[in-house]
C-alpha positions as CSV (number, residue, x, y, z in Angstrom):
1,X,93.0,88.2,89.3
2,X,94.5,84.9,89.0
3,X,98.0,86.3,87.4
4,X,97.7,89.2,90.4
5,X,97.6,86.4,92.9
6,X,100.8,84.8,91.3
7,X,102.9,88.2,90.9
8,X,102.1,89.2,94.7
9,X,104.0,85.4,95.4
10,X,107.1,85.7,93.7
11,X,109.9,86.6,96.3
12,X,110.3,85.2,99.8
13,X,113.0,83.2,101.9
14,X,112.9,80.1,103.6
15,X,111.5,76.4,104.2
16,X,111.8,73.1,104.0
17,X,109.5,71.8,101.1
18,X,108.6,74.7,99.4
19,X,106.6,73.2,96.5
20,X,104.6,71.4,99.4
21,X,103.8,74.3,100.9
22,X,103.2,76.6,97.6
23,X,100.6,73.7,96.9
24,X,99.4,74.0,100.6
25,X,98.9,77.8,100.1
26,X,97.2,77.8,96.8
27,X,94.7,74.9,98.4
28,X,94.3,77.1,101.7
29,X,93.2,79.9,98.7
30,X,90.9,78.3,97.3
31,X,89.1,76.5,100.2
32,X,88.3,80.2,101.2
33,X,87.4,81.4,97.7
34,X,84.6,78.7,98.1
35,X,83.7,79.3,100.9
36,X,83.4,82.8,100.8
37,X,81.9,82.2,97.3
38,X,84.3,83.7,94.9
39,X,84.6,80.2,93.0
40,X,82.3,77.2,92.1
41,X,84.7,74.4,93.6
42,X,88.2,73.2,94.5
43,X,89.3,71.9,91.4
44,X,88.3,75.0,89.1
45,X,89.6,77.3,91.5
46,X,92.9,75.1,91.5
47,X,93.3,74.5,87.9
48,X,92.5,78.4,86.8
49,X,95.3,79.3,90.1
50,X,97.6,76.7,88.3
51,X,97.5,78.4,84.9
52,X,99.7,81.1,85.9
53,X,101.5,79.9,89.0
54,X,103.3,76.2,89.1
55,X,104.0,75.2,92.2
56,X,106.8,72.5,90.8
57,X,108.9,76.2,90.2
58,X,108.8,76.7,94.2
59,X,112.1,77.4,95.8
60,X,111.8,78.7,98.9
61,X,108.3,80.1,101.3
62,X,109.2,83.2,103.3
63,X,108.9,83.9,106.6
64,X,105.0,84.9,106.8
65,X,104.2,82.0,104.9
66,X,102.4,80.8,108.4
67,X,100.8,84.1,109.3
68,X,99.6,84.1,105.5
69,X,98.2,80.2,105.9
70,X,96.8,81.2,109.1
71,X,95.4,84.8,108.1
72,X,93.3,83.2,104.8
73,X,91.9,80.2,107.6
74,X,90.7,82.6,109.9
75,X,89.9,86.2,108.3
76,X,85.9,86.7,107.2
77,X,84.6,86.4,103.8
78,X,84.2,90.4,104.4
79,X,87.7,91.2,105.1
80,X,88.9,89.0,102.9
81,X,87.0,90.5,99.9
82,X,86.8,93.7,97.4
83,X,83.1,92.7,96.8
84,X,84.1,90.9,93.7
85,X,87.3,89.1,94.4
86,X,89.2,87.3,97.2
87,X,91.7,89.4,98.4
88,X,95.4,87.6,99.7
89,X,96.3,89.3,102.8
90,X,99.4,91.0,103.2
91,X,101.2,89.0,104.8
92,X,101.2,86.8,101.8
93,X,102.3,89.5,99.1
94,X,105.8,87.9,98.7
95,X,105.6,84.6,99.8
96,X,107.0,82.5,97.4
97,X,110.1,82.4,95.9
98,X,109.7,80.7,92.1
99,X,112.7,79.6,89.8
């Protein structure tokens, strides 16, 4: 699921600090995989995230990267999920651009 989560994420356009904000999206991600019970904690979610996607490889964020930060803070646990994984939303299929 991980490496699915890091495919979706590798084309975009866009801002200022991109590996800042790659590490803002993958924190958002896992706050909600938490919370919606999909992972035991921050850190494991994080590190198992970080295995396939380095955030240090960010070049640019597209331009949904907002609507993305804003869609994983605000949709429900149900919308969010399969039933056995957290789902990204659309709008954050493409949102990073990695070198």
């Amino acid at each position: 699921m991980w490496r699915l989560f890091a495919v979706c994420l590798l084309v975009g356009c866009g801002k200022a600090d991109p590996v800042a904000q790659c590490n803002d999206l993958l924190s958002q991600y896992c706050a909600r995989a938490v919370d919606c019970g999909f992972s035991a904690s921050m850190p494991s979610c994080l590190a198992d995230l970080k295995t396939s996607l380095d955030c240090n490889r960010a070049v640019s964020v597209s331009k949904d990267y907002d609507t993305c930060l804003n869609q994983l803070a605000t949709y429900s646990c149900g919308v969010l999920s399969n039933g056995t994984t957290l789902n990204i939303p659309q709008s954050c299929a493409a949102t990073l651009t990695l070198k």
